[in-house]
C-alpha positions as CSV (number, residue, x, y, z in Angstrom):
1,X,-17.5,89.9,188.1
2,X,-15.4,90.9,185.2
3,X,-12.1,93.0,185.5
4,X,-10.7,93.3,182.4
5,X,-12.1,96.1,180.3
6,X,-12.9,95.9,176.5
7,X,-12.6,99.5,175.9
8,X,-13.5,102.9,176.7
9,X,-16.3,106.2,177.0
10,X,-15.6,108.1,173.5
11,X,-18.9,110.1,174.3
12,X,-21.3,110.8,176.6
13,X,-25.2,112.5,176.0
14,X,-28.6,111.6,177.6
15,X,-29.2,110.0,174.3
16,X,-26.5,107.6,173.6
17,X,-23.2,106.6,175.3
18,X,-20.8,105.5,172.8
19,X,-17.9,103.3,173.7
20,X,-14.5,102.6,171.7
21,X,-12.9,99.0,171.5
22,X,-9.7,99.6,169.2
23,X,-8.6,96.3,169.7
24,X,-9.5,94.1,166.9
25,X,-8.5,90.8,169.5
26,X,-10.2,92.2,172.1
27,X,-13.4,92.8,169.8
28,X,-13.1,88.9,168.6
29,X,-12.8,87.5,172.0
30,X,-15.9,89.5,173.3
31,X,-18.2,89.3,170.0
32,X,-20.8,87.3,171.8
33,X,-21.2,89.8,174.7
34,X,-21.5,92.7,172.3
35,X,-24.4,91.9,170.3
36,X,-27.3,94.2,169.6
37,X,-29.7,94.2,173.0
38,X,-27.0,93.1,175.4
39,X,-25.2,94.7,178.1
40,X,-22.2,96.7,179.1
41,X,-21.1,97.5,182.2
42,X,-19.4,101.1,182.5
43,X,-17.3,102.7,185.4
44,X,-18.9,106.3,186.8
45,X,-15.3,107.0,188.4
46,X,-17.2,106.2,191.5
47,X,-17.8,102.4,193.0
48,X,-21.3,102.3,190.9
49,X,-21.6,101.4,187.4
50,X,-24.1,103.2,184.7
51,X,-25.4,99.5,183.0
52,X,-26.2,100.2,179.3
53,X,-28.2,98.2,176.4
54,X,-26.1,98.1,173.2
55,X,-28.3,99.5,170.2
56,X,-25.5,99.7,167.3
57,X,-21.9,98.4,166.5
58,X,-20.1,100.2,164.1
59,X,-16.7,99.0,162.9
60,X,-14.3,101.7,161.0
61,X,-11.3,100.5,158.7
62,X,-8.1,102.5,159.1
63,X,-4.6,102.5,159.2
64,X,-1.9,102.7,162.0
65,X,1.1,104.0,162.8
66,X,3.0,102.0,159.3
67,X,0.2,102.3,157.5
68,X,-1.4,98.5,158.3
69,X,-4.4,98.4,158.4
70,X,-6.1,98.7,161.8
71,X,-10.0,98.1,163.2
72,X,-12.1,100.3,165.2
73,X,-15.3,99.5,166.8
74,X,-17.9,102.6,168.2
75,X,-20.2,100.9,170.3
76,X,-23.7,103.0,170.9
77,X,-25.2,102.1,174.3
78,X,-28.1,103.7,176.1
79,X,-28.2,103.8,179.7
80,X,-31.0,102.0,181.4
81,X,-29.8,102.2,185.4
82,X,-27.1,102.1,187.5
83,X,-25.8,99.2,189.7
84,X,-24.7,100.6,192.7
85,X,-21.5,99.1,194.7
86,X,-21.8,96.5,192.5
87,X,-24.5,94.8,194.5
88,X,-28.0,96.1,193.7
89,X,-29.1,97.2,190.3
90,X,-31.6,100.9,190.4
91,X,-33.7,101.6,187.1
92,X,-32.0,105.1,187.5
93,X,-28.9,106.3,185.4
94,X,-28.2,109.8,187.4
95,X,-24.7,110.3,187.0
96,X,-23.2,109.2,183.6
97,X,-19.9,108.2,182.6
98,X,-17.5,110.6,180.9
99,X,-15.3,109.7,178.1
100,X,-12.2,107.8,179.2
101,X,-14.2,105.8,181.7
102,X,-13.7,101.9,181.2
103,X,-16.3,99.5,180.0
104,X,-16.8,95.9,180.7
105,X,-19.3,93.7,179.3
106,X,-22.1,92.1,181.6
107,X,-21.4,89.0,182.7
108,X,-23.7,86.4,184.3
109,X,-23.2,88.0,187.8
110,X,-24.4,91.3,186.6
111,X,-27.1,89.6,184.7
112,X,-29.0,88.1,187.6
113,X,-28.7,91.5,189.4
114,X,-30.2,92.8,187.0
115,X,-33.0,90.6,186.9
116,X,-33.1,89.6,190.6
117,X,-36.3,88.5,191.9
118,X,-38.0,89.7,195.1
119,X,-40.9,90.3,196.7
120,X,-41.8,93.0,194.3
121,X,-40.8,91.8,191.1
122,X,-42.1,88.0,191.1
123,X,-44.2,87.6,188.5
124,X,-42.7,85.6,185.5
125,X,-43.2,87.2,182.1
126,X,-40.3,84.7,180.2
127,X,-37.1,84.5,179.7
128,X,-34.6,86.7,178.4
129,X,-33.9,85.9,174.8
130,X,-29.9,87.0,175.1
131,X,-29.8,84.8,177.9
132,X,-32.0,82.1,178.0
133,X,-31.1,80.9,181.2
134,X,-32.3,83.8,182.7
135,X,-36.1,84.3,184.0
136,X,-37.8,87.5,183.4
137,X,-39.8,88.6,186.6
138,X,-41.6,92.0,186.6
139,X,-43.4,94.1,189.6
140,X,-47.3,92.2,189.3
141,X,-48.8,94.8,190.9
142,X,-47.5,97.7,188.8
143,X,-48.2,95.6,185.3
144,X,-51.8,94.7,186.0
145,X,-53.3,97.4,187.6
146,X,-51.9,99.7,184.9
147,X,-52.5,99.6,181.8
148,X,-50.8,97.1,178.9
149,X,-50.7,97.7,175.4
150,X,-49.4,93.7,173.2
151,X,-49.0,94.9,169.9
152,X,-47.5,92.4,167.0
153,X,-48.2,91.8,163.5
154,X,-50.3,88.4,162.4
155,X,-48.2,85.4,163.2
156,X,-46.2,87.0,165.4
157,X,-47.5,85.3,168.4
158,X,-49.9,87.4,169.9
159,X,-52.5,85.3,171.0
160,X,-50.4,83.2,172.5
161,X,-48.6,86.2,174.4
162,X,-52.0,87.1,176.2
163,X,-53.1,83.8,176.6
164,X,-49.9,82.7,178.4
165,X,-50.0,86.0,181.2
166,X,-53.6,85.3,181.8
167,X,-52.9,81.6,182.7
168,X,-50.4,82.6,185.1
169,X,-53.2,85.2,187.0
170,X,-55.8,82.6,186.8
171,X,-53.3,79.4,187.8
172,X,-53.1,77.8,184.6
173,X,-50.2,75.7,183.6
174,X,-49.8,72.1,181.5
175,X,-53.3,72.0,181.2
176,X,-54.1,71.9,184.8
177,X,-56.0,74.4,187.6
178,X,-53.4,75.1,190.5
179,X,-56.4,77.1,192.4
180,X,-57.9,74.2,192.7
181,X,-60.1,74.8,196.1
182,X,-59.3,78.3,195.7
183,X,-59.9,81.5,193.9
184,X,-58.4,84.5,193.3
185,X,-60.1,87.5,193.8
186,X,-59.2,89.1,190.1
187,X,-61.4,88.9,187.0
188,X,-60.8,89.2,183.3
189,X,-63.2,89.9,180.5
190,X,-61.8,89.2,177.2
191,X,-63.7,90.8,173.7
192,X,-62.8,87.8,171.8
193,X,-63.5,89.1,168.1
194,X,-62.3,85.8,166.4
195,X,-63.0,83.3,169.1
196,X,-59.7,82.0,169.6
197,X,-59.5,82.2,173.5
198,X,-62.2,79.7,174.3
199,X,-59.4,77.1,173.8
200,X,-56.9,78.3,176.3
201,X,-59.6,78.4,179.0
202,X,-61.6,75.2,178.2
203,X,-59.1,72.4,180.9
204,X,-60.9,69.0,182.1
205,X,-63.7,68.5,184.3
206,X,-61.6,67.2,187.0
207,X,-59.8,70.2,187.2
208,X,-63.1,72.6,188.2
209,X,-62.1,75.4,186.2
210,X,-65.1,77.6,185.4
211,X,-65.4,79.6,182.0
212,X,-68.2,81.8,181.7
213,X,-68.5,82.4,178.2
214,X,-71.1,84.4,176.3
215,X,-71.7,84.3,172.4
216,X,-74.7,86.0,170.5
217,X,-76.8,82.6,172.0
218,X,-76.0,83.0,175.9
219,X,-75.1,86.7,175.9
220,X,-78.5,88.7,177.7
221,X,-77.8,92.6,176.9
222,X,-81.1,94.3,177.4
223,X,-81.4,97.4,175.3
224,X,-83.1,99.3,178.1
225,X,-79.7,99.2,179.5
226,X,-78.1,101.6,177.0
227,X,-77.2,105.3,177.5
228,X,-78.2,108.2,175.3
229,X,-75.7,107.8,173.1
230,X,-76.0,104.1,172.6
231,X,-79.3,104.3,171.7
232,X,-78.8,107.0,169.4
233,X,-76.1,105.5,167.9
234,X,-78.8,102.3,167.4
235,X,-81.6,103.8,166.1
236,X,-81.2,107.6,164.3
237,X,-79.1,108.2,161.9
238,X,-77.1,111.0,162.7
239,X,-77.0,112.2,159.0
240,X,-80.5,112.5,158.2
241,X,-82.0,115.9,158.0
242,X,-84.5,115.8,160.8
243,X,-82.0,114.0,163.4
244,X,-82.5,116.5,165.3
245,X,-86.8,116.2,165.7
246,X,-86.1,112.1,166.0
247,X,-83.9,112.3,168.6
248,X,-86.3,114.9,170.8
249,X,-89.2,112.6,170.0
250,X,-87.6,109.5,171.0
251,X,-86.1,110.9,174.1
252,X,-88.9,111.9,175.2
253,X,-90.9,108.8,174.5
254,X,-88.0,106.6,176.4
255,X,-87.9,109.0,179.4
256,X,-92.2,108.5,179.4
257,X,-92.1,104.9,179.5
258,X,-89.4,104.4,181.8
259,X,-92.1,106.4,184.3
260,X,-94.6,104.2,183.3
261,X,-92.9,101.3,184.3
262,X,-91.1,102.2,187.2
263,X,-93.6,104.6,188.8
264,X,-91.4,104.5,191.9
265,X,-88.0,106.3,190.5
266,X,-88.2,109.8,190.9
267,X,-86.0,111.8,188.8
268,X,-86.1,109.6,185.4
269,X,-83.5,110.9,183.0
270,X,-82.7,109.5,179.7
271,X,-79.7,107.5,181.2
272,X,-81.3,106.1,184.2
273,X,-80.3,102.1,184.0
274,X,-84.2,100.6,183.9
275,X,-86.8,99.0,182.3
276,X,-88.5,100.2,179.2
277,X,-90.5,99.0,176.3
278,X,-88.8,99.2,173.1
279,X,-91.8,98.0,171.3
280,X,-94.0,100.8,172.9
281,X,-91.9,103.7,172.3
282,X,-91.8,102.2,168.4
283,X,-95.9,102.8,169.0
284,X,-95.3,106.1,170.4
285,X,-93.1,107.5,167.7
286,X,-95.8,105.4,164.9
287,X,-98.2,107.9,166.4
288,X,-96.2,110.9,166.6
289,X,-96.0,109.9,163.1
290,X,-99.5,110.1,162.4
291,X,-100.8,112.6,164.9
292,X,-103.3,114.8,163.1
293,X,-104.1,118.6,165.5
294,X,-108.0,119.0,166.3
295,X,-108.5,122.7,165.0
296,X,-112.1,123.3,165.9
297,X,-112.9,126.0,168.8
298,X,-111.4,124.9,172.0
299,X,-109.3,121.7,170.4
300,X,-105.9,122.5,169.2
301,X,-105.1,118.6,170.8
302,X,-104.2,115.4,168.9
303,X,-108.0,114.4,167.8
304,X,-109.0,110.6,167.1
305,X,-110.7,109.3,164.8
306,X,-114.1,108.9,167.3
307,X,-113.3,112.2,168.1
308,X,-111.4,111.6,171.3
309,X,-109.3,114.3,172.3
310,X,-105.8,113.0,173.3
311,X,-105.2,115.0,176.7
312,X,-101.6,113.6,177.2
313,X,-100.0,111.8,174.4
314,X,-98.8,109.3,177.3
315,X,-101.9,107.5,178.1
316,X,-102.8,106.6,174.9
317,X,-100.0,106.4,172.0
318,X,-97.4,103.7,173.9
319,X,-100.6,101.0,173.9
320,X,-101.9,100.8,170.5
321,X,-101.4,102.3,167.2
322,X,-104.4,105.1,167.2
323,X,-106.5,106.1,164.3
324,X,-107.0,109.7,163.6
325,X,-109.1,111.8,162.4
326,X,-108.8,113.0,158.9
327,X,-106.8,116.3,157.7
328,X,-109.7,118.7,156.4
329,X,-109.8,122.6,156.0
330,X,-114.1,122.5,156.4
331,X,-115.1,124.6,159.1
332,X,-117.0,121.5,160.8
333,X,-114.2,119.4,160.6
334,X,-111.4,121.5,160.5
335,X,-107.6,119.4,161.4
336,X,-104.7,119.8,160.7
337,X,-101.6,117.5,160.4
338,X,-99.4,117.3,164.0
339,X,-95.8,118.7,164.2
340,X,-94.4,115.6,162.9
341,X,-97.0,114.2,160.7
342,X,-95.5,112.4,157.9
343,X,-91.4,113.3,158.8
344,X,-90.6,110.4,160.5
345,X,-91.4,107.7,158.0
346,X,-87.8,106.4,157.5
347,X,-87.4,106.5,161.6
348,X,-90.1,104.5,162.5
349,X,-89.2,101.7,159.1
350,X,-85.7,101.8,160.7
351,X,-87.3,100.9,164.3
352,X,-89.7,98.3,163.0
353,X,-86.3,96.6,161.0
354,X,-84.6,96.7,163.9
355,X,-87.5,95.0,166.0
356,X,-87.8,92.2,163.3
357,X,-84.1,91.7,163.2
358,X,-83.5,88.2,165.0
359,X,-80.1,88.8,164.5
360,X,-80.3,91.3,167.5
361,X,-82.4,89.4,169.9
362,X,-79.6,89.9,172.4
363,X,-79.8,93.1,172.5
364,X,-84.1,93.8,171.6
365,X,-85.4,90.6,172.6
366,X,-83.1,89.3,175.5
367,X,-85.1,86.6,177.7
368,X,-84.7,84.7,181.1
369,X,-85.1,81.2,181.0
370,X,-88.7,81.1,181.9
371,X,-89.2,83.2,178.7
372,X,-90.3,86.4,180.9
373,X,-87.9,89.6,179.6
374,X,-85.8,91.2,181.6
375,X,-87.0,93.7,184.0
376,X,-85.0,96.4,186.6
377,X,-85.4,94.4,189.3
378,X,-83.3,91.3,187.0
379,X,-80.2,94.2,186.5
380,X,-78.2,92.0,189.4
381,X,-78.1,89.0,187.1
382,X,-77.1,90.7,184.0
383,X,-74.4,92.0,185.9
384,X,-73.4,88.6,186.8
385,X,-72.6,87.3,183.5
386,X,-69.5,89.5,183.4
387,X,-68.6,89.8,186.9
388,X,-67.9,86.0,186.7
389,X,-66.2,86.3,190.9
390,X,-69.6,85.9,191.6
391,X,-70.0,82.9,190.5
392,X,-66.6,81.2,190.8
393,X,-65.4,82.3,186.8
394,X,-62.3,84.6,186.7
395,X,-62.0,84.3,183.0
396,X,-65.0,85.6,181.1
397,X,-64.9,85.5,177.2
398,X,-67.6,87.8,175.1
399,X,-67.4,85.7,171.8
400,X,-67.8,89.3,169.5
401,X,-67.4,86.4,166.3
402,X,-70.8,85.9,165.9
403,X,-72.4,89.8,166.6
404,X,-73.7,91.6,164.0
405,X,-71.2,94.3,162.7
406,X,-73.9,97.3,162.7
407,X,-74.0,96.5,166.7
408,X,-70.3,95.9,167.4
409,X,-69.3,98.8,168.9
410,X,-72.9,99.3,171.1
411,X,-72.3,95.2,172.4
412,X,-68.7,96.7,173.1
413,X,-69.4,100.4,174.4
414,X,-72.4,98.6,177.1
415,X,-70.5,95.8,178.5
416,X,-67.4,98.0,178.8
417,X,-69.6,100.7,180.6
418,X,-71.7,98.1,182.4
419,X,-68.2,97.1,183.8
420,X,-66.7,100.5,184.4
421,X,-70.0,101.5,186.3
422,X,-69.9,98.8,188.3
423,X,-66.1,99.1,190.0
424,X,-67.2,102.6,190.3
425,X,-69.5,101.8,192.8
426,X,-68.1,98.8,194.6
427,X,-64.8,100.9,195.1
428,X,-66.7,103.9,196.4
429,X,-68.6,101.6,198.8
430,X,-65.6,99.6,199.8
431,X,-64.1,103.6,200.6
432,X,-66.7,104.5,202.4
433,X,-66.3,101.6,204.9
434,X,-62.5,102.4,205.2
435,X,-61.7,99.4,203.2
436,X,-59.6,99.0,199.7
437,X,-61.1,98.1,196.5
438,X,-60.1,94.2,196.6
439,X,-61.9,92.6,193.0
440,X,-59.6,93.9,190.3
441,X,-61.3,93.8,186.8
442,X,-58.9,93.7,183.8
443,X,-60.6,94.1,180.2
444,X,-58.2,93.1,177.5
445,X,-59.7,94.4,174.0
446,X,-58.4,91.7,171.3
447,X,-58.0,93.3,168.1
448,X,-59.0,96.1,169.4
449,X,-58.5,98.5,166.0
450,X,-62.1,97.0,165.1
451,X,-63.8,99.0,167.6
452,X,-61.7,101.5,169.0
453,X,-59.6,103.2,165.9
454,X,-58.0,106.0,165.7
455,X,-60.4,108.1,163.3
456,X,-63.5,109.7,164.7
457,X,-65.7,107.1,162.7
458,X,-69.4,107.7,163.6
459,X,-70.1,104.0,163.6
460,X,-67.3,103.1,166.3
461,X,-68.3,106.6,168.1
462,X,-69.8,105.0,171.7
463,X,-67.3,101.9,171.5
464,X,-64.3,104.3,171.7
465,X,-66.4,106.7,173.8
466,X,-66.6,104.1,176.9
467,X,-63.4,102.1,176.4
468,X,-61.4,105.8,176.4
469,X,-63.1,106.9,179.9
470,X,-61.8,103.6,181.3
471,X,-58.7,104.3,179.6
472,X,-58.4,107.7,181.4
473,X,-60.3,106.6,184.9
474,X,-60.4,103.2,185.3
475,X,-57.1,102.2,187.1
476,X,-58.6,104.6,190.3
477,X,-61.8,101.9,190.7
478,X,-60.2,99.0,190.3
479,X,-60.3,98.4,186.7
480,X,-57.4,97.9,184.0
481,X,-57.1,97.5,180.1
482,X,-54.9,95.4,177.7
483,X,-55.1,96.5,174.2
484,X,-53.9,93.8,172.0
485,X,-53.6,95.3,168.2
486,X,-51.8,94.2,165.0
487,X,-52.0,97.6,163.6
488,X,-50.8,99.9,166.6
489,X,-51.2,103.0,164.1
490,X,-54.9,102.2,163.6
491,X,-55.8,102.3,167.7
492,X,-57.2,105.5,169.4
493,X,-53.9,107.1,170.5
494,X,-55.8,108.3,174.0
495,X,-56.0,104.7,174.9
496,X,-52.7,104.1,173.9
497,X,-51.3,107.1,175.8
498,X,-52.4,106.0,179.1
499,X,-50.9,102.4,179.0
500,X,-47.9,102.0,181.2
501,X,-46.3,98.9,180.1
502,X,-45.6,97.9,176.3
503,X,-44.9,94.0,174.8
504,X,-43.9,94.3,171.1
505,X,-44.0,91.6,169.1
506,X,-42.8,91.6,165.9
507,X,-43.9,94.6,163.9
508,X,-43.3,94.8,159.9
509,X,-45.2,98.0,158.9
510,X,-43.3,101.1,158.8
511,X,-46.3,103.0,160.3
512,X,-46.4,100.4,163.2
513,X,-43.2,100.9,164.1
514,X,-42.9,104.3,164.0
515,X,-46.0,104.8,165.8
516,X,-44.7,101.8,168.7
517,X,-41.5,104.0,168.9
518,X,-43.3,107.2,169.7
519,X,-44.7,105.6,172.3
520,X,-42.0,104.1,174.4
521,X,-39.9,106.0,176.5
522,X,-37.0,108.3,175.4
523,X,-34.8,106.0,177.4
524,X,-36.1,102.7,175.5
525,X,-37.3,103.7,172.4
526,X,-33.7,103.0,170.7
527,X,-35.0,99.3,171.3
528,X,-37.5,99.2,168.7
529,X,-35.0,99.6,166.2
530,X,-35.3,95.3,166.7
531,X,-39.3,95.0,165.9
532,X,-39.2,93.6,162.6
533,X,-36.5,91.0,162.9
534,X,-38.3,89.6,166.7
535,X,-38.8,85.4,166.2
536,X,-42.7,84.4,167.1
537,X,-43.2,85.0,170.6
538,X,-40.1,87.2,171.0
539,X,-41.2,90.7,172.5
540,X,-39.5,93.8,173.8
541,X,-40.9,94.7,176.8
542,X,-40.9,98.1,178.2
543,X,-42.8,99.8,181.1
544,X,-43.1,101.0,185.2
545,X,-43.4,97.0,185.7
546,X,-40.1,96.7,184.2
547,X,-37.1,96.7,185.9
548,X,-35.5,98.1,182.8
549,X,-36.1,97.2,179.2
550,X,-35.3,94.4,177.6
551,X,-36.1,91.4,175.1
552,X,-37.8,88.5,176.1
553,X,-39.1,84.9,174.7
554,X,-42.4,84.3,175.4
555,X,-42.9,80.2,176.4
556,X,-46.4,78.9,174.7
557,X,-49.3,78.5,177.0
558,X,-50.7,75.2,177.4
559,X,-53.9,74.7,176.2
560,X,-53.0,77.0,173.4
561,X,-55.7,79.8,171.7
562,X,-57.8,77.9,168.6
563,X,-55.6,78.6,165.7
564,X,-57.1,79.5,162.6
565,X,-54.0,78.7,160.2
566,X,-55.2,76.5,156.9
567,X,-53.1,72.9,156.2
568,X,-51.6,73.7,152.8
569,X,-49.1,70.9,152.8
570,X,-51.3,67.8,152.9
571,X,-51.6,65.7,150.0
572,X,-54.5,66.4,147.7
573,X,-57.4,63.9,148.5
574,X,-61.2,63.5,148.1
575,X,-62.6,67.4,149.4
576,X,-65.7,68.5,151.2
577,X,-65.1,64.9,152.7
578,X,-65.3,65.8,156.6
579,X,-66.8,69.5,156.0
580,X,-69.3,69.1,153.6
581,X,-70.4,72.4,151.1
582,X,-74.4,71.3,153.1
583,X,-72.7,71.6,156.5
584,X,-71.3,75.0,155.5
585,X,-74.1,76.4,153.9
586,X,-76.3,75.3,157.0
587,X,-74.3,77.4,159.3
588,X,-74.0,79.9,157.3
589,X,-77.7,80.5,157.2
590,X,-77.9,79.8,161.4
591,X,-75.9,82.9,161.3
């Protein structure tokens, strides 16, 4: 370990510790070590040492003694932790050194106490871009089952950030399985909005790595699976001026026919996860529509048109459209239009759109593979498509690329609850048998400003609803969040407020950076200062699963996500030659 000091404590504050080298030889020899993001090493007047990241060097001109001209150099540190008797570093900077106390600059000894690996912090993240030769570990536990916000603008290596910690939780390296044999007991489910993840996870046959991944084709999301607010949020519009009549009317119809197909449920509510007939309550409200009063003595029911009277509106309006009788004031035929007679005409067109819609066959027309629909007793296997431990997948990828944008943030807001729901319960049934939660689910939201923004936007309402609650509860049951966003400023900040540990890539947007820096600690958020001027795949990494702060290269994953980047330096030749405009134009109308 160095002796020789390079200069000495000018100031001291919580803030910033700033350190004077007024030796222009001694500033020349030691250039390297003093570099923005490096590390000092600076006596307490005690055997410990308070270890400090440099965030600005400041050189003043002036003149000595006989007027020659003389250098001066203020170097602004913040502390970061303390290495006590120069053996073991603490993320802890209690005692701070006073002005006069000596400073040395970290050499490699300090370094790799610093970044020391043991049992607690194993899990490589990278290597530490001041000092390449040195490995970034962090504490495993404490990164995934908190909370992780990646944030970097386009190009900045994102992608490849999140696809390179995921390999090493599933075992991926070089293209090859290390758990071959085995599994882990963790699961991640990935909202792939471009599909650029399917890549990274797709290895050889021989190496028995399981994908489960689910586009618009394989994905099976039964509507009768949605909560009130889902539902609402798919068929009312909230702005219309009898919202209030179509949602009491179609609550009421949903809560009927769930009791008419699952007579055996007591206690239906709106929210109650089972089986119900879209296409029936469409019927329901179609009659509700029409419904014409009988007004002759002892009538005041819905009257048909053979003069039925409707004695519940239950047993007859979910099977067929009914046929009423005519509105008349004449004493012998006296009827008068029902409650709703006429009002919901723009409701029940929106329903019967949304019915013909094959766009949304996921969702409204979702079928096993015997062509029967799904039913409440099937709710096990439509769990199963994203709890992939069930059936040897840790990875699963929901392929968002292909989903309608009108249903985005519904697709989102159900699998996310679906999920949260279910690590609810196993972790209160693993409790009750004295036992710890032992499948951990991670859901990493990729570009997640498309469905979880910042502004209280109507359409993204249920998508931020669900994915905020697991922001705020989720880490109790088992269940964890990365956010991965190019535009930080654009991300509900209650999601971004309960992440723990922060990877920044390079950020170029004032906003960005300003919001990033809000959001670091007071101890590291002099760091940030470094955003825009970060290389691809350099990030500053800050967090509880971080020993202390720092900057950090980012090695590529192997097989890397599907980049979407266009060739612009190949030579002009023949176009449309591989891709024709007919291949183009026939996908284009698939979707």
């Amino acid at each position: 370990m160095s002796t020789n000091s390079i200069g000495q404590v000018l100031s001291c504050s919580p803030e910033a510790i700033v350190v004077l080298i007024d030796n222009l030889k001694v500033f020349e020899e030691h250039k390297a070590a003093l570099q923005v993001g490096r590390y000092l090493r600076i006596a307490q007047g005690n055997n410990d040492f308070t270890v400090a990241v440099i965030r600005n060097v400041r050189g003043v001109l002036g003149q000595d003694g006989e007027g020659k001209p003389k250098w001066q150099f203020h170097i602004e540190c913040q502390a970061v932790g303390t290495l006590v008797d120069g053996k073991s570093f603490e993320r802890a900077s209690v005692l701070l050194p006073v002005p006069t106390e000596p400073a040395f600059p970290a050499d490699k000894d300090t370094i790799d106490k610093l970044f020391a690996e043991d049992t607690d912090y194993q899990f490589p993240l990278g290597q530490l871009s001041m000092n390449k030769a040195t490995a970034m570990k962090i504490h495993g536990d404490r990164f995934f089952s908190k909370h992780i916000a990646i944030v970097g603008s386009t190009g900045s290596g994102k992608s490849c950030t999140v696809a390179r910690i995921l390999h090493d939780v599933v075992g991926i390296a070089d293209e090859k399985n290390s758990n071959i044999g085995k599994q882990n007991n963790s699961h991640v489910v990935i909202f792939d909005i471009h599909d650029e993840y399917t890549a990274a996870f797709t290895l050889e046959k021989k190496q028995a790595f399981t994908l489960n991944r689910l586009d618009i084709d394989s994905l099976q999301l039964p509507y009768w699976l949605m909560n009130s607010e889902e539902l609402e949020s798919m068929f009312i519009e909230s702005n219309e001026q009898n919202s209030h009549n179509q949602v009491s009317q179609f609550k009421q119809a949903v809560i009927l026919n769930k009791e008419r197909h699952n007579p055996g449920i007591k206690e239906m509510t709106y929210d109650t996860p089972v089986y119900f007939s879209i296409a029936e309550v469409y019927r329901y409200i179609e009659n509700m529509n029409r419904e014409v009063i009988g007004r002759l003595t002892g009538e005041n029911k819905p009257k048909l048109e053979d003069r039925t009277l409707v004695e519940d509106r239950k047993d007859h309006y979910f099977g067929q459209q009914c046929t009423f009788v005519a509105q008349s004031t004449a004493a012998q035929t006296k009827a008068t239009n029902g409650p709703f007679n006429g009002e919901f005409n723009r409701f029940v067109s929106r329903l019967e759109t949304k019915l013909a819609d094959k766009r949304l066959r996921f969702l409204l027309h979702p079928a096993k593979l015997d062509g029967k629909p799904f039913k409440t007793e099937d709710f096990e296997k439509i769990m199963k498509q994203f709890v992939g431990y069930l059936n040897k997948a840790n990875i699963t990828i929901v392929d968002l690329s292909g989903i309608p944008f009108e249903v985005l943030s519904i697709t989102v807001s159900l699998v996310s609850r679906l999920i949260f729901d279910f690590c609810f319960h196993y972790s209160k049934l693993r409790h009750e048998k004295d036992a710890l939660n032992d499948v951990p689910v991670m859901i990493v939201c990729e570009e997640a400003h498309n469905y979880i923004p910042q502004k209280d936007d109507a359409a993204y309402r249920s998508s931020r609803k669900s994915l905020e609650r697991v922001a705020k509860e989720g880490r109790k049951y088992g269940l964890s969040l990365m956010v991965v966003s190019q535009r930080p400023s654009e991300v509900s900040e209650t999601i971004f407020a309960q992440c723990n540990n922060f990877l920044a890539l390079r950020l170029t947007n004032n906003a960005d950076q300003n919001y990033v820096r809000r959001l670091f600690p007071d101890n590291s958020s002099g760091i940030t200062d470094i955003l825009p001027n970060l290389a691809p795949g350099e990030c500053v990494v800050v967090g509880d699963a971080i020993l202390l702060p720092a900057v950090v290269q980012m090695p590529l994953p192997n097989p890397e996500p599907y980049s979407q980047s266009v060739c612009v330096h190949k030579e002009w030749k023949e176009p449309w030659r591989d891709v024709t405009f007919a291949d183009v134009i026939s996908r284009w109308r698939k979707e």
